[in-house]
Structure formats: structure tokens, C-alpha cells
Phi, psi and omega in degrees: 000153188281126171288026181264118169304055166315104171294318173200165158298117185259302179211182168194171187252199163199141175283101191242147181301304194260063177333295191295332188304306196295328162293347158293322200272308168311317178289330190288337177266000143115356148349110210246114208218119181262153194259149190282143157282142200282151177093338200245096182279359166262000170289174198199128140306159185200144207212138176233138178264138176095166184223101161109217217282333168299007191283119199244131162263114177277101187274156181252137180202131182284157179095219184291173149217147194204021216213123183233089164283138186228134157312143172235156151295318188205096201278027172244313195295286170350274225307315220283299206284010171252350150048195192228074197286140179273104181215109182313131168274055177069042188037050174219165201253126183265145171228135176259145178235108162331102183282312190300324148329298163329293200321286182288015206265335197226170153295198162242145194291123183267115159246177161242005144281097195294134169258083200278358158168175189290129165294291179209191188183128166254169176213144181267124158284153195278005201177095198315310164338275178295315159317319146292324184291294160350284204288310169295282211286315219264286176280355172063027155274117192276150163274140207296328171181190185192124160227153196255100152282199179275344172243328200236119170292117195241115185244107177313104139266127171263105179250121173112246193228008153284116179242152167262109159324144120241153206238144171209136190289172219239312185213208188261341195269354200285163161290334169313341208289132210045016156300142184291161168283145195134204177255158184249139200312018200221098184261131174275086182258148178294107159271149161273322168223094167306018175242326153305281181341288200287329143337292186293281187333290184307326179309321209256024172104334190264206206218058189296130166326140167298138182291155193200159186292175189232167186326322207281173175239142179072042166252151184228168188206145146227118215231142191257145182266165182298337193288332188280331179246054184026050184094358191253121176291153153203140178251134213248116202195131198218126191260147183218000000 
């Protein structure tokens, strides 16, 4: 196994059809979010969960996404023990970050949805397996749990107080079953009371799920669907 050490998650991207429509429907759900400048096709939104060393930056970008920035302590040894394996990460692409820099880069973010941080985030791997294998001998993450539905296989890897999904359809009928590999359009962030949360969203216009349990076990989840934030899911999860 690799000694190389990820502390956290620092950022990540997510894919959307409209960066802007989606940071207009996040400043309209009350979100404090910067917007790409128009005309510049390589720009991104971007929105932060968490606070102080805990802070995960959600870059927004069009089209796919595939990019997992992980804080290191010590980017030159990381760089040295992640060398330069060719693999799949659950068909997403790893980035190392200087966590003291990370730590100090930015403020902290005001919503009017408290976030108190990223929970979890998925991804499809082209191969369930290998992907696990990956992220154990390579990034030195072990896995964290593994649950099963009737459709989906869900294999847990955990870094910080963060997990990463890799996800597999169970059969040809799952809904997952041909979807491209990748990260997938949808962030779970920690509320503190999902039914205040699911409050303000209706106050700002949209049409958030009644909280309710959620896959997680001591979970209530409530969910804004992507048509409403231009494609981008969010789920509201409030552990009780």
C-alpha cells in the first residue's frame, strides 16, 4: 500500500449543462457563489461548504466532470509516493493541494442555507473493482463500508470526515445501468435541521422534498432536484 497521505477533500468539480443558469438558481436559493466571466470558456462557478481548515471548494463547469483535489501535508513526498500511476480513481482524475495554503486561501463562506459541510459525493467507476483497488494500494484509502440495494452497489471510501461513493449498477434494469463514468451532478451537504433548510428553499421559490430517512442510516435528507438548480442536485442531510 502507498504511503501517501490525503487529509481531505479541498475541492472538486461538478459538471452542469449551464454554469450560469446554475449560479443564478444557487444566488436565487440564497447561496453565496461567484459566476464565470462571460465570454471566457474556461471559467467556472464556484460556491464553498464548511469553514476554516474544513473548507471544500464546489467548482461548477460545463459539460463532464472528473477532478478531486485532496489537501497533502507534504506535496512534494504525496507527488513523489503518487508518482506517475496510470488508473482509474472511480473514473475521476486526482489533484494534490498544499493543505497550508488550502487552509488560508479564501474567507468563509455566508449562505442563507447553513452548510455546515460536504458529507459525500459520487462517482461511477468504469469497473467497481479496479476502482477500489486504485484508491486502496494507490491513494491509501481503505474502504470505509459497503451497502447494497436491489439496484445499486454503494462502496464507501472515506478521507477526513468525507466519503466518496463509488457506485454500480447491481443489473441491467438499475437505474445507474449506462451511465457514463464519472463524478456525478449531485452534492449532500451537513445541515444542521433539515426541515429549517427545506424552509428557506421554499421561502426563496423552490420545491425541496419534505425531509425524510435517508440511505445513510440516522439520517433525514431533503432534496432540491437538478431541474431547479440547472442541473445540479442538492441534498440537505441532517444526522439525528
Amino acid at each position: 500500500m502507498t504511503n501517501l497521505r490525503l487529509e481531505r477533500l479541498a475541492r472538486f468539480s461538478v459538471g452542469v449543462p449551464d454554469v450560469v443558469e446554475t449560479c443564478d438558481a444557487l444566488r436565487r436559493l440564497g447561496i453565496d457563489v461567484t459566476s464565470p466571466d462571460a465570454g471566457d470558456p474556461a471559467a467556472h462557478g464556484e460556491f464553498r461548504v464548511g469553514t476554516g481548515r474544513d473548507r471544500v471548494a464546489v467548482r461548477l463547469v460545463d459539460g463532464d466532470a472528473r477532478l478531486l483535489g485532496f489537501a497533502v501535508d507534504d506535496l512534494a513526498s504525496a507527488r513523489d509516493a503518487l508518482g506517475d500511476s496510470d488508473v482509474s480513481f472511480g473514473g475521476c482524475d486526482i489533484e494534490l493541494i498544499a493543505a497550508p495554503a488550502h487552509a488560508a486561501d479564501a474567507v468563509d463562506p455566508v449562505h442563507a442555507i447553513s452548510l455546515a459541510r460536504v458529507d459525500h459525493l459520487a462517482a461511477i467507476p468504469p469497473d467497481l473493482d479496479a476502482a477500489t483497488r486504485s484508491w486502496v494500494d494507490v491513494l491509501g484509502v481503505p474502504v470505509h463500508d459497503e451497502i447494497r440495494t436491489p439496484d445499486v452497489v454503494i462502496r464507501q471510501m472515506k478521507v477526513g470526515d468525507l466519503v466518496v461513493e463509488l457506485l454500480a449498477p447491481t443489473g441491467p434494469d438499475s437505474p445507474l445501468a449506462g451511465r457514463p463514468s464519472g463524478l456525478l451532478a449531485v452534492v449532500a451537504c451537513e445541515v444542521p435541521d433539515a426541515a429549517a433548510a427545506a424552509a428557506v428553499a421554499r421561502g426563496r421559490g423552490f420545491r425541496p422534498t419534505d425531509p425524510a430517512p435517508g440511505a445513510l442510516p440516522g439520517t433525514l435528507v431533503s432534496r432540491i432536484d437538478a431541474a431547479e438548480l440547472g442541473g445540479l442536485g442538492l441534498q440537505l442531510l441532517q444526522y439525528v
